[in-house]
C-alpha positions in Angstrom: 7.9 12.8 -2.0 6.1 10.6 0.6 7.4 7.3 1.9 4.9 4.6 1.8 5.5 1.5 4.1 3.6 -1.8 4.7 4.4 -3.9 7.4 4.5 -6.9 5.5 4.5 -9.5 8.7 0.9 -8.1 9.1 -0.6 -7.4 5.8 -3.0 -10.0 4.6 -2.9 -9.9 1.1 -6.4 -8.3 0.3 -5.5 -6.8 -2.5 -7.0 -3.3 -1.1 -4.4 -1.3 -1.6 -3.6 -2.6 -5.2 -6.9 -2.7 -6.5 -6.9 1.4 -5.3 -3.1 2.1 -6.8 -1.8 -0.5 -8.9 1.3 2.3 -9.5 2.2 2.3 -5.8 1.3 -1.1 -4.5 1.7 -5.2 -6.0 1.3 -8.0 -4.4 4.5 -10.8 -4.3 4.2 -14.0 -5.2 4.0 -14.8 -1.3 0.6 -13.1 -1.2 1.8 -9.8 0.4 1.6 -6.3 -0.4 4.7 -4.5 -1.3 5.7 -1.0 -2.6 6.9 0.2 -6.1 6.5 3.4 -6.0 6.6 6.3 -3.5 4.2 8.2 -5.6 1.2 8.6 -7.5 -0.4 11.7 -9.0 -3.7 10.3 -9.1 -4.3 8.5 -5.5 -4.5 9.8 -2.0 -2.0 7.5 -0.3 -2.9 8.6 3.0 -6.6 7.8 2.4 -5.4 4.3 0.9 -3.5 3.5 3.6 -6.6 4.6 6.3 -8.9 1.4 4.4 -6.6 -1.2 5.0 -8.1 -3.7 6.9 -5.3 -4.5 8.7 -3.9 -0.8 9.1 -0.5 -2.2 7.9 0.4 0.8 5.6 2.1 4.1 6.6 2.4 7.0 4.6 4.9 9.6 5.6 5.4 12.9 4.3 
């Protein structure tokens, strides 16, 4: 299983990664990005994490 991270001091709250992976990523009520899930059958995390604007996601194997 991957571990998905999001530095949450320098994510903007784009929406990005939510709008690609709704099972993995939400936004809080602050605004930010956070993770729900570690996995997703049907998204390429890595290549999620590579269109963040902010390049505050990591995706480890």
């Amino acid at each position: 299983m991957a571990k998905v991270t999001i530095d949450e001091s320098a994510c903007v709250g784009c929406g990005l990664c939510v709008n690609a992976c709704s099972t993995v990523f939400e936004l809080s009520e602050d605004g930010v990005a956070k993770v729900k899930a570690h996995e997703c059958s049907d998204c390429d995390l890595k290549d999620i994490a590579s269109q963040c604007p902010v390049n505050c996601i990591t995706v480890e194997d």
